[in-house]
The first five atom37 places (N, CA, C, CB, O) and aatype in JSON, in Angstrom:
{
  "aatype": [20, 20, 20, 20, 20, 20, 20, 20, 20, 20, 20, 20, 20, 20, 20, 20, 20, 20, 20, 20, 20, 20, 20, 20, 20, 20, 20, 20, 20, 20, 20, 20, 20, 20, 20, 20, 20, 20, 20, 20, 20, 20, 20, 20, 20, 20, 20, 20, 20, 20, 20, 20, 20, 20, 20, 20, 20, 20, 20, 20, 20, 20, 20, 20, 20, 20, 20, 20, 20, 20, 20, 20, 20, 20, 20, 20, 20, 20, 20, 20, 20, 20, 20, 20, 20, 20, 20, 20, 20, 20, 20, 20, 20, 20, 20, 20, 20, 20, 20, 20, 20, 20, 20, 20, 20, 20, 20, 20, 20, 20, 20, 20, 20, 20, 20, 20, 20, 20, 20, 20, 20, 20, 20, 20, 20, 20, 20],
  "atom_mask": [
    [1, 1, 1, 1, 1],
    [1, 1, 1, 1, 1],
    [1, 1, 1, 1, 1],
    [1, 1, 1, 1, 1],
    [1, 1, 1, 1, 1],
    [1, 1, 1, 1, 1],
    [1, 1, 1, 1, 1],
    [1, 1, 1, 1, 1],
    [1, 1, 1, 1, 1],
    [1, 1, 1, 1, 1],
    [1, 1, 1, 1, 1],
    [1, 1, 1, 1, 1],
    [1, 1, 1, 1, 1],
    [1, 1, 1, 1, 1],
    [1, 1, 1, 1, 1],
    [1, 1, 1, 1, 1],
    [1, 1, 1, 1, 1],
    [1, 1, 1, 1, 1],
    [1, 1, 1, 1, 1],
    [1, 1, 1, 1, 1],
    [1, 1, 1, 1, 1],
    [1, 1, 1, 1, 1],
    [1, 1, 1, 1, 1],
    [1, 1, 1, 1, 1],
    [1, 1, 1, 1, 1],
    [1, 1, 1, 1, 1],
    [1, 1, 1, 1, 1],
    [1, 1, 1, 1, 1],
    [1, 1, 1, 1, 1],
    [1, 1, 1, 1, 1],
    [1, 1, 1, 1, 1],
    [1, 1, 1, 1, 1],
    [1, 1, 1, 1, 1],
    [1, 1, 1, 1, 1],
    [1, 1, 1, 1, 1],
    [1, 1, 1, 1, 1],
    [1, 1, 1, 1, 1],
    [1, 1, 1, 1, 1],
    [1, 1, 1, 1, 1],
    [1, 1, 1, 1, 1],
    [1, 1, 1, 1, 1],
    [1, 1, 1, 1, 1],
    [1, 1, 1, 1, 1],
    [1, 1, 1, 1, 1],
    [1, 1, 1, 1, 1],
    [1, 1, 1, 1, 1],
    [1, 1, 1, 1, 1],
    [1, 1, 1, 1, 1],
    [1, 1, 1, 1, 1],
    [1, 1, 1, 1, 1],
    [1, 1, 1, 1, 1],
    [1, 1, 1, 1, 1],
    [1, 1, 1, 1, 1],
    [1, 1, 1, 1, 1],
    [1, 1, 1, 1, 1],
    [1, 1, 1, 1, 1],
    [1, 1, 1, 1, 1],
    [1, 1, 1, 1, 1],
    [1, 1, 1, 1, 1],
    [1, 1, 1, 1, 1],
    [1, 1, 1, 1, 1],
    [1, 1, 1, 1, 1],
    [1, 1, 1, 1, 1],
    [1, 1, 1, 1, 1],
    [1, 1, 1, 1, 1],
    [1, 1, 1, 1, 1],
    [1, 1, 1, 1, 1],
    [1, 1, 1, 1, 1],
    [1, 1, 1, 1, 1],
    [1, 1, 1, 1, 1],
    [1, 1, 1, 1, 1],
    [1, 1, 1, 1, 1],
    [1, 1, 1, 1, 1],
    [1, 1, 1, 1, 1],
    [1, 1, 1, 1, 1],
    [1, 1, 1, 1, 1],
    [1, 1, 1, 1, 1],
    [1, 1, 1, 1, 1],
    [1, 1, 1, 1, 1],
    [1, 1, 1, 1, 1],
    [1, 1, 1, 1, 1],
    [1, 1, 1, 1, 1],
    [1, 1, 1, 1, 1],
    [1, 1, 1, 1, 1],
    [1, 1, 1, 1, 1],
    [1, 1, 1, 1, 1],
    [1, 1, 1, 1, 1],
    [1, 1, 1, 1, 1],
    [1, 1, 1, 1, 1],
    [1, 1, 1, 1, 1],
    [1, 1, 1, 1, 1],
    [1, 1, 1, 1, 1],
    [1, 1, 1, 1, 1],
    [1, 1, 1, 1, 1],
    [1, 1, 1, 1, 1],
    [1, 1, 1, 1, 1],
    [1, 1, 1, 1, 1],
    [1, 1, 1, 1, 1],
    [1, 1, 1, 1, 1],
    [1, 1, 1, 1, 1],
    [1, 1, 1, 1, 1],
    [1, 1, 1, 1, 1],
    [1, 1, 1, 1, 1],
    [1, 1, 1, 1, 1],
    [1, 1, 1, 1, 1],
    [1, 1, 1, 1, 1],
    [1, 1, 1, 1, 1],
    [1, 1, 1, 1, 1],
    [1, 1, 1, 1, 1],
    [1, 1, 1, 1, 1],
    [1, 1, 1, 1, 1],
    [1, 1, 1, 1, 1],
    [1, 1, 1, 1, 1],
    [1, 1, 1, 1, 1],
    [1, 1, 1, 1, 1],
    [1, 1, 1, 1, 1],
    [1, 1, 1, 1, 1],
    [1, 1, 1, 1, 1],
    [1, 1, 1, 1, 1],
    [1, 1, 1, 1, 1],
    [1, 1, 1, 1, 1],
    [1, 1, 1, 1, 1],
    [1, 1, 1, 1, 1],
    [1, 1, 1, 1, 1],
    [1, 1, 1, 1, 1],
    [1, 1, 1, 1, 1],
    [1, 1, 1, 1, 1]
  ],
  "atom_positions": [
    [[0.84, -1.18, 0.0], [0.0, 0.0, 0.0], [0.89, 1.24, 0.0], [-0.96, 0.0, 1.22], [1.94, 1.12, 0.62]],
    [[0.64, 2.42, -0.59], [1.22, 3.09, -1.27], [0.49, 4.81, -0.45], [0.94, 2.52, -2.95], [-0.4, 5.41, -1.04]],
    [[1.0, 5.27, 0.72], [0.44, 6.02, 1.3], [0.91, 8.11, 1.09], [0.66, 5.22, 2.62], [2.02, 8.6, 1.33]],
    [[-0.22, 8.82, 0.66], [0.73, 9.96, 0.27], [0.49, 10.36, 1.58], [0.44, 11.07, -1.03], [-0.4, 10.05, 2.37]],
    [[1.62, 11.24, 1.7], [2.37, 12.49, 3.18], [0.79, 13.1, 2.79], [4.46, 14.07, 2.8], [0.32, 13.11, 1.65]],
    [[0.16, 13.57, 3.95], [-0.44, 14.8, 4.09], [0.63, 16.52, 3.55], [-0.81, 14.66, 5.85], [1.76, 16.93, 3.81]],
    [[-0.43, 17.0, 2.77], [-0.56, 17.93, 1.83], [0.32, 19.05, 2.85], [-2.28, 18.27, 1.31], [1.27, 19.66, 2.36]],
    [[-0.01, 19.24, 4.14], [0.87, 20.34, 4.99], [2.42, 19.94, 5.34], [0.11, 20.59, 6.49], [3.15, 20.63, 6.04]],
    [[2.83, 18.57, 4.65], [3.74, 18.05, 5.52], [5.02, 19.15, 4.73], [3.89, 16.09, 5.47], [4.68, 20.03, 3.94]],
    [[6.22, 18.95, 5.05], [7.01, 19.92, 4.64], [7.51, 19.23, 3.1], [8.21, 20.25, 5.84], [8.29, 19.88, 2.4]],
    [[6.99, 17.85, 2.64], [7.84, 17.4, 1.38], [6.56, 17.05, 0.57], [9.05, 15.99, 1.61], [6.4, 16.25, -0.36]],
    [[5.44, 18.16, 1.4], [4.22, 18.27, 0.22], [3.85, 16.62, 0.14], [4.88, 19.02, -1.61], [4.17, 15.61, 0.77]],
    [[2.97, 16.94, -1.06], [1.78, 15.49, -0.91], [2.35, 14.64, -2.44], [-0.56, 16.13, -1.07], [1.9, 14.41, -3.56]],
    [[3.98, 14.26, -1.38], [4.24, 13.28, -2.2], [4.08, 11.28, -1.75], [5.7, 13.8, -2.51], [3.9, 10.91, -0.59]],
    [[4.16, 10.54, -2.66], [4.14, 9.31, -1.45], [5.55, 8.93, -1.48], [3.07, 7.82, -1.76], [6.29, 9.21, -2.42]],
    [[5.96, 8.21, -0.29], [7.17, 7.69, -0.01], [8.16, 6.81, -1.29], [6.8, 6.82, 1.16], [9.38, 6.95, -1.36]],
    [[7.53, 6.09, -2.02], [8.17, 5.56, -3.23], [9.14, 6.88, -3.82], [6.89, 5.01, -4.39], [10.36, 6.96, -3.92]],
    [[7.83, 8.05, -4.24], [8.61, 9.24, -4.81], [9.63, 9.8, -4.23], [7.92, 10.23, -4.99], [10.44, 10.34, -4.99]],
    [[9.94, 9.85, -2.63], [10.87, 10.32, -2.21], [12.17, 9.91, -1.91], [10.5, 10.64, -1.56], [13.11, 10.58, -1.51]],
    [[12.1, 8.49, -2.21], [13.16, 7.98, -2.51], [13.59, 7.67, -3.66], [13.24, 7.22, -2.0], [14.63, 7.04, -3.83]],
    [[12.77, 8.1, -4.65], [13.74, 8.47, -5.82], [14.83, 9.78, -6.34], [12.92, 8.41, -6.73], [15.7, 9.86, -7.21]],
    [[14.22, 10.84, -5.23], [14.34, 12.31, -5.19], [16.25, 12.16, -4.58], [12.84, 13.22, -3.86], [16.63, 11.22, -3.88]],
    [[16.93, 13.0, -4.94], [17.78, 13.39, -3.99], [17.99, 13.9, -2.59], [18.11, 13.92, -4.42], [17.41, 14.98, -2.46]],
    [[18.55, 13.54, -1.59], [18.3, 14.39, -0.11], [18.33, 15.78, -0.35], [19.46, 14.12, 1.09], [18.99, 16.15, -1.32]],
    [[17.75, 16.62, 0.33], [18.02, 17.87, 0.36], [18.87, 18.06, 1.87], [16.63, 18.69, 0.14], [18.34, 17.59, 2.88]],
    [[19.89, 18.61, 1.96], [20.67, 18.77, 2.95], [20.01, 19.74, 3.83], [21.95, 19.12, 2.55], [19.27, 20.55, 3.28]],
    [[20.19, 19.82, 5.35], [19.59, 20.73, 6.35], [20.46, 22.05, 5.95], [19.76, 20.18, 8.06], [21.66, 22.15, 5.72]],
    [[19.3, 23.13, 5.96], [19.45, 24.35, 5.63], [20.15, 25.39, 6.39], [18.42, 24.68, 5.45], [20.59, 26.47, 5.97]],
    [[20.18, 24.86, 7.66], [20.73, 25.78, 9.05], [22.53, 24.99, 8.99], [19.46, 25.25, 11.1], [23.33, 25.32, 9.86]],
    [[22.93, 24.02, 7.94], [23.94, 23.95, 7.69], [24.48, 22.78, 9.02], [24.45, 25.41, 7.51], [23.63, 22.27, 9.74]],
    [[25.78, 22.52, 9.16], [26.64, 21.56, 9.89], [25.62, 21.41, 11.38], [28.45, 22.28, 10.14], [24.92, 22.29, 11.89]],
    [[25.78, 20.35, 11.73], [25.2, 20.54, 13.31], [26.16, 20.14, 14.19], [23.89, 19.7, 13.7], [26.47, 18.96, 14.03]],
    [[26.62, 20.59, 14.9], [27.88, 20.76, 15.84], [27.49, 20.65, 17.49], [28.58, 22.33, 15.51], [28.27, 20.85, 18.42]],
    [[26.4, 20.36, 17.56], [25.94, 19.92, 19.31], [24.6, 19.42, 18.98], [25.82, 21.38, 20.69], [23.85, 19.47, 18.0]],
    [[24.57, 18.77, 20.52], [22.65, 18.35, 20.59], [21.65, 19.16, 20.26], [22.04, 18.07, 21.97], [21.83, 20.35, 20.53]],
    [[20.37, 18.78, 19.62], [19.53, 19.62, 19.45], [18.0, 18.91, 19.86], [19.73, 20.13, 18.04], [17.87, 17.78, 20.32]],
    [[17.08, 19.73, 19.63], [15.51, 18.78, 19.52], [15.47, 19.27, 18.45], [14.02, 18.96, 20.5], [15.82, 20.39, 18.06]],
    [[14.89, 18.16, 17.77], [14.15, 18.1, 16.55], [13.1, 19.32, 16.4], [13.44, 16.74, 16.49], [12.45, 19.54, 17.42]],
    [[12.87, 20.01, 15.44], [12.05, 20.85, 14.39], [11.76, 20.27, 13.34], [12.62, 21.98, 13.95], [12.38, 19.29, 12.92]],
    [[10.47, 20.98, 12.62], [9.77, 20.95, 11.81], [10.76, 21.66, 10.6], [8.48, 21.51, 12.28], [10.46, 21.48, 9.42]],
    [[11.75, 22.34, 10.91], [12.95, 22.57, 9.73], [13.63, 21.41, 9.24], [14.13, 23.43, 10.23], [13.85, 21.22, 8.04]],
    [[14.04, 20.43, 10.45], [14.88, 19.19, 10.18], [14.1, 18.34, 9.65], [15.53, 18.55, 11.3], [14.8, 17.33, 9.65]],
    [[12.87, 17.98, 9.08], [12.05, 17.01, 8.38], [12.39, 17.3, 7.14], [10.59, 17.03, 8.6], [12.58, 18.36, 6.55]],
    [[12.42, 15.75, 6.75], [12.94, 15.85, 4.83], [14.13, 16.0, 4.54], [12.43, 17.07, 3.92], [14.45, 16.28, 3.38]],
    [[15.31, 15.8, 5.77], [16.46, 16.64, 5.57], [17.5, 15.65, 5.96], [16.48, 18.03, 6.42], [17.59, 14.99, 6.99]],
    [[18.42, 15.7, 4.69], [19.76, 14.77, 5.99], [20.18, 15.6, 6.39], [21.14, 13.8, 5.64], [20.02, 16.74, 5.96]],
    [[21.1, 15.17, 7.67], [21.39, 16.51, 8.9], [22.46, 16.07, 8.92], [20.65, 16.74, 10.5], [22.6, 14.87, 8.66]],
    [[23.48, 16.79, 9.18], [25.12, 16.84, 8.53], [25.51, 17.05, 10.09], [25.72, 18.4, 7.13], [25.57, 18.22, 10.44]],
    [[25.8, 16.01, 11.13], [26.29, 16.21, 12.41], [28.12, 15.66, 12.29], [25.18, 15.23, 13.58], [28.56, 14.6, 11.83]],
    [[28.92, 16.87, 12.93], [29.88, 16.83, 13.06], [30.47, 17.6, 14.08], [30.21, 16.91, 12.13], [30.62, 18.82, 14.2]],
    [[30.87, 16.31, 15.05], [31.6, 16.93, 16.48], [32.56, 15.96, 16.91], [30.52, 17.19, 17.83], [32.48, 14.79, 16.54]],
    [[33.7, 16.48, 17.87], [34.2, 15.69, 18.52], [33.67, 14.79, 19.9], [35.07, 16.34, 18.66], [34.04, 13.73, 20.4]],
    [[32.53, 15.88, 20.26], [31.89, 15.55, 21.3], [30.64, 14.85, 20.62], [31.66, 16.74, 22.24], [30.35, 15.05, 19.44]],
    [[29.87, 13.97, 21.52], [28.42, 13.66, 21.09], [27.69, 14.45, 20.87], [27.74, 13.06, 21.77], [27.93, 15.59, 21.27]],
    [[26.24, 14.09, 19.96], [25.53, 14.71, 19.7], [24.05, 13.94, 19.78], [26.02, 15.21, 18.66], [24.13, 12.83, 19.26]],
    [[23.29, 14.11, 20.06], [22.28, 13.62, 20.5], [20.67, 14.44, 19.94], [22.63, 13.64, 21.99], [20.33, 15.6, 20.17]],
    [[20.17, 13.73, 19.41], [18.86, 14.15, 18.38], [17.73, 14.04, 19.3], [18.56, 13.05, 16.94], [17.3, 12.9, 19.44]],
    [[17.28, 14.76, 19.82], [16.19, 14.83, 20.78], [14.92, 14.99, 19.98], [16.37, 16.0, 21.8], [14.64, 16.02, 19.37]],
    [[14.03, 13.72, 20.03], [12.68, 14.2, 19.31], [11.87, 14.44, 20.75], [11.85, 12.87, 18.08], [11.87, 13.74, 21.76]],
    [[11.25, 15.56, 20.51], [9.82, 15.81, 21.81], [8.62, 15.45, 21.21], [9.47, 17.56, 22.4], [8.53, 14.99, 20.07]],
    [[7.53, 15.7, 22.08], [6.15, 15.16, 21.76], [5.73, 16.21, 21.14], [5.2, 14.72, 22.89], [6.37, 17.26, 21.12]],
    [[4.5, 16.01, 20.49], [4.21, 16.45, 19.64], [3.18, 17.49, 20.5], [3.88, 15.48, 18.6], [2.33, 17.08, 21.3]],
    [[3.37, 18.68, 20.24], [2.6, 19.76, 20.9], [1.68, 20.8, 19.95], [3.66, 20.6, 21.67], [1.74, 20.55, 18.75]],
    [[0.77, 22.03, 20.37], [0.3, 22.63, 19.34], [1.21, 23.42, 18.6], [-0.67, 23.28, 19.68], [0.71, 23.98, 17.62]],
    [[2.72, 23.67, 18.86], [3.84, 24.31, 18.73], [4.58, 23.48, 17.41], [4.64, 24.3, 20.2], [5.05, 24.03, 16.41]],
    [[4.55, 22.19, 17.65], [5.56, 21.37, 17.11], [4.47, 20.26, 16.61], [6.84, 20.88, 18.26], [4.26, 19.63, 17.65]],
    [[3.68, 19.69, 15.6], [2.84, 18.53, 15.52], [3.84, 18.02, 14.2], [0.95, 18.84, 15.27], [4.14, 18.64, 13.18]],
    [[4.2, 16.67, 14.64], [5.09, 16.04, 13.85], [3.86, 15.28, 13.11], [6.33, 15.14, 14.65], [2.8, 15.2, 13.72]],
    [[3.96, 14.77, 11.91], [2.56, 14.25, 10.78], [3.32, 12.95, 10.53], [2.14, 15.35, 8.97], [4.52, 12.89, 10.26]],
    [[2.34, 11.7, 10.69], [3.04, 10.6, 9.65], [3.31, 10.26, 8.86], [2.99, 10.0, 9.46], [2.55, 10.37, 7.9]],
    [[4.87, 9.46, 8.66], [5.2, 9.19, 7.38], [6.23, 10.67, 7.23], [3.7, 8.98, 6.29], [6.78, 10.93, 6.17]],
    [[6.35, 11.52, 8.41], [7.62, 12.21, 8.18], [8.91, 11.62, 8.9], [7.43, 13.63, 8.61], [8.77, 10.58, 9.55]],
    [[10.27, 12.28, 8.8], [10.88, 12.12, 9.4], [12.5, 12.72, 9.05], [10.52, 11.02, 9.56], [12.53, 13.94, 8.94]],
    [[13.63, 12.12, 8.9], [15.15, 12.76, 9.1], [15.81, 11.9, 8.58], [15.76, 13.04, 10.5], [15.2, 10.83, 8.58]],
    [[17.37, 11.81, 7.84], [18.39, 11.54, 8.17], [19.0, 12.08, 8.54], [18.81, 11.19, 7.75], [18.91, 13.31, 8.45]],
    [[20.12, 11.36, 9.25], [21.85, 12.29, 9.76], [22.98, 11.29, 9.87], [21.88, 13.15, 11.6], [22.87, 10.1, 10.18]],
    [[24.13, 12.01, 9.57], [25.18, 11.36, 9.02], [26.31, 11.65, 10.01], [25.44, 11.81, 7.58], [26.91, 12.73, 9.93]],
    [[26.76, 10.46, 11.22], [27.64, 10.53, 12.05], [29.23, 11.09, 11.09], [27.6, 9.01, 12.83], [30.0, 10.23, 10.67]],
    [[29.47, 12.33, 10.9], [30.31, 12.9, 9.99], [31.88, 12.85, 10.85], [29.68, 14.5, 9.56], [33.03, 12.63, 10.46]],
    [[31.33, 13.15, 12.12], [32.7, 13.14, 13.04], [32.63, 12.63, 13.8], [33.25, 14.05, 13.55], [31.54, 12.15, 14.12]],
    [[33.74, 12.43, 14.52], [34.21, 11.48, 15.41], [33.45, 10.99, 17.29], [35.67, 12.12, 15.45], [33.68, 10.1, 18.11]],
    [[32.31, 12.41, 17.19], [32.06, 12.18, 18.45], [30.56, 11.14, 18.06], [31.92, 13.78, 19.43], [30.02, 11.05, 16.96]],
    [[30.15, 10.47, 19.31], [28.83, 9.71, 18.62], [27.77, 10.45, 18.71], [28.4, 8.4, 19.22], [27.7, 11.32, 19.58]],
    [[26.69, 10.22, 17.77], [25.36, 10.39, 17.42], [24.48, 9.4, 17.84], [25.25, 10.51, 16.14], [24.43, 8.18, 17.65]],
    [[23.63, 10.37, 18.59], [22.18, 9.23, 18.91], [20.89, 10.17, 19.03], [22.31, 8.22, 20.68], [20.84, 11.4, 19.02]],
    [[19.99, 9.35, 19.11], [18.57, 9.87, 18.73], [17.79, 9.05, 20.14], [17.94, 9.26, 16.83], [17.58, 7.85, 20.28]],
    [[17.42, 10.41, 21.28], [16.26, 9.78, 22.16], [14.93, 10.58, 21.9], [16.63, 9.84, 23.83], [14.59, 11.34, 20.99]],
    [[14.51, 10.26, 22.65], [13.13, 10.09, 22.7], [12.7, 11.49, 23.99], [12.76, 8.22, 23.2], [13.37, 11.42, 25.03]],
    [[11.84, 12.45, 23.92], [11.82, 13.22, 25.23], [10.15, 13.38, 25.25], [12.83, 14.85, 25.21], [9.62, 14.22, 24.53]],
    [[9.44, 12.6, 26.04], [7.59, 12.4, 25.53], [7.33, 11.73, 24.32], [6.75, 13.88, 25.21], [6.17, 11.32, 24.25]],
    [[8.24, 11.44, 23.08], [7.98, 10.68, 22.61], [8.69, 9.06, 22.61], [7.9, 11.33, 21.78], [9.8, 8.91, 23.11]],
    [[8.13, 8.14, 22.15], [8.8, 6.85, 21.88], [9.37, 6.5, 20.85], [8.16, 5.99, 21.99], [8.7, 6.45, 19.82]],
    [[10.83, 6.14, 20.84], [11.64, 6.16, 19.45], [11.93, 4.89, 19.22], [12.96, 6.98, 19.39], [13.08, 4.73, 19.63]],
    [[11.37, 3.58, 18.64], [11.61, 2.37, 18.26], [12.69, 1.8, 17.89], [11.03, 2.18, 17.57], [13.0, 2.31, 16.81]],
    [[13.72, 0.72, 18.29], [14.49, 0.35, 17.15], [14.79, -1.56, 17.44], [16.09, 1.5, 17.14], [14.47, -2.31, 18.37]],
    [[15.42, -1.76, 16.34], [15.31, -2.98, 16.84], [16.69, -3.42, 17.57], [14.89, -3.89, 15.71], [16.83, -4.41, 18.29]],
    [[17.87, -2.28, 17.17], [19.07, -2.6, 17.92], [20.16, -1.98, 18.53], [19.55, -3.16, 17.37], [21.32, -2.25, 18.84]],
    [[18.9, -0.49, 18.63], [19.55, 0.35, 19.39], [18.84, 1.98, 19.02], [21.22, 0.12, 19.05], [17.74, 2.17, 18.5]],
    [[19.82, 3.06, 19.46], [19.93, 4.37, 19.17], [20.79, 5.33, 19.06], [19.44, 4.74, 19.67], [20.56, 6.53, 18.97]],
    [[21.93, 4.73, 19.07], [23.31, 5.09, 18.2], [24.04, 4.7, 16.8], [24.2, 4.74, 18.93], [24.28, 3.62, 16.26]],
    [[24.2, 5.55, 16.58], [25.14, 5.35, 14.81], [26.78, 4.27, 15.35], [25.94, 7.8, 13.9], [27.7, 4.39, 16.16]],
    [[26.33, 3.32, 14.31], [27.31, 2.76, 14.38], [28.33, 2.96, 14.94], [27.51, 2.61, 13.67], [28.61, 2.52, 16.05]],
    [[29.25, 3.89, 13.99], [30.4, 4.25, 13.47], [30.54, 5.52, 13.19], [30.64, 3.62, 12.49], [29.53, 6.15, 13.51]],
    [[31.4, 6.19, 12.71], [31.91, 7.64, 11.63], [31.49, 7.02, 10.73], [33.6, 8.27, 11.32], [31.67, 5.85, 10.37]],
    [[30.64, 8.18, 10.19], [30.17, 7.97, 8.75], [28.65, 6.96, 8.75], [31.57, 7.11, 7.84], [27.93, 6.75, 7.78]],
    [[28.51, 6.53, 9.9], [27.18, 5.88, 9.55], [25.87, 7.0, 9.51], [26.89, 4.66, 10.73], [25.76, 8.07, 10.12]],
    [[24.87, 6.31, 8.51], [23.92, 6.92, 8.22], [22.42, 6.78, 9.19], [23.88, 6.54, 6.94], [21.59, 6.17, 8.52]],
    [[21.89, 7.15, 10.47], [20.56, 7.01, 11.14], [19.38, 7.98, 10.67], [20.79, 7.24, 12.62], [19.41, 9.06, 10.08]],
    [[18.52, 7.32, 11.08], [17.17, 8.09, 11.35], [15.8, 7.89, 11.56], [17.02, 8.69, 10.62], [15.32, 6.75, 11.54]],
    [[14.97, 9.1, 11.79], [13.59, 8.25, 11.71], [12.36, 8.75, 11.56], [13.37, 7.56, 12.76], [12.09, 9.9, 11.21]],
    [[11.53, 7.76, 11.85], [10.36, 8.1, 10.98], [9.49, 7.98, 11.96], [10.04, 7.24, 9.71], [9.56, 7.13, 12.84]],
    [[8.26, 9.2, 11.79], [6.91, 9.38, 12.71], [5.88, 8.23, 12.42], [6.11, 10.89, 12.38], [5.01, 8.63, 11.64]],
    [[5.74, 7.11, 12.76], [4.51, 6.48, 13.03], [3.31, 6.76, 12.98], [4.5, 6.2, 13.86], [3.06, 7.77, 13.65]],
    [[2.0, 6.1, 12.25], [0.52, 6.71, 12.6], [0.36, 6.62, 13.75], [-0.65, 6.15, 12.04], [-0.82, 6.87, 13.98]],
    [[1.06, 6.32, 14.92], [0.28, 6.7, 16.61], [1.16, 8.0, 16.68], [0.62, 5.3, 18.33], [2.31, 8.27, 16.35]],
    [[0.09, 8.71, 17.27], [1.41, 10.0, 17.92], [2.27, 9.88, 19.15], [0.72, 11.42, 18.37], [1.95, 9.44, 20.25]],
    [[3.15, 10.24, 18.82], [4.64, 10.46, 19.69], [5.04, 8.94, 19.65], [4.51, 11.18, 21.58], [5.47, 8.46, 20.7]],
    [[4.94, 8.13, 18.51], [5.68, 7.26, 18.59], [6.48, 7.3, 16.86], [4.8, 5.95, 19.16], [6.02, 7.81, 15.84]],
    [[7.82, 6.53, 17.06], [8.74, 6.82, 16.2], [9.29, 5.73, 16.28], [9.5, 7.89, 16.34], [9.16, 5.06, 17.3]],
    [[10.25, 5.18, 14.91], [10.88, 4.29, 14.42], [11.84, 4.54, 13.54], [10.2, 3.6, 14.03], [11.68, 4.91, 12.38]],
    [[13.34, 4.26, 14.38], [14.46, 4.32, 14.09], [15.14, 3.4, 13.01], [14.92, 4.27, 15.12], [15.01, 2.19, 13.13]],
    [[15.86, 3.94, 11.97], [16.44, 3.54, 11.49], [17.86, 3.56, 10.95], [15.87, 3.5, 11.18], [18.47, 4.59, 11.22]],
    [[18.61, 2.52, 10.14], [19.99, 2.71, 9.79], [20.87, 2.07, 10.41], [20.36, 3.83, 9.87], [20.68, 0.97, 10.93]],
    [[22.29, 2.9, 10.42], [23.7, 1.98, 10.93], [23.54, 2.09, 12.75], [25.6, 2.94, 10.22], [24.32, 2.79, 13.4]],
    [[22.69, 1.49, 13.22], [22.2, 1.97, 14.42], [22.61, 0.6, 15.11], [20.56, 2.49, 14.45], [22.43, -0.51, 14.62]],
    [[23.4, 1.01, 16.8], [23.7, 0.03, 17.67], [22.98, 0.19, 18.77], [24.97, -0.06, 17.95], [22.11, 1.05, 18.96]],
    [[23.54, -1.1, 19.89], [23.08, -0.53, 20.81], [23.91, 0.65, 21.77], [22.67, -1.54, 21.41], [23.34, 1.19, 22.71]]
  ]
}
């Protein structure tokens, strides 16, 4: 089954097949160099994290401020040497073998679920 993004989402009312034919569009606010929470800027976006120190992807729950839509979500690319991980803060972030990037250079991320504030991780992800 073949589901399109709702029409407000930020990569428009395309369905998921199409967007993986598309090229990434890189995050617009450029390198990410410390922890952050997730925005409605970082959807649709690989996110270019590079630190010596960790960095840590904080998704929050979904508020009237912030309503994350299903079938959105992120990549990011452990670029440097410190590690990358993705928790959860009110929301639930799924994985099957963890929430850290591998390695340097591994690729994570994830995706909003039809329940709200729940999420499912993916990629070069450990425990």
């Amino acid at each position: 089954m073949t589901r399109a993004l709702r029409a407000d989402s930020p990569v428009g009312n395309k369905t998921m097949p199409d967007l993986l034919k598309e090229p990434f569009e890189f995050y617009e606010g450029g390198t990410i160099t410390a922890s952050f929470t997730l925005t409605r800027a970082h959807l649709g976006r690989m996110l270019v994290c590079e630190s010596a120190s960790p960095i840590v992807i904080t998704i929050p729950a979904n508020t009237a401020t912030i309503a994350f839509i299903e079938g959105e979500g992120f990549m990011a690319i452990m670029n440097g040497a410190g590690q990358l991980s993705i928790a959860g803060s009110g929301a639930t972030v799924n994985s099957p073998s963890g929430l850290n990037a591998s390695a340097q250079y591994a690729i994570i991320g994830a995706v909003r679920m039809p329940t709200a504030n729940v999420w499912t991780a993916c990629g070069n992800l450990t425990a």
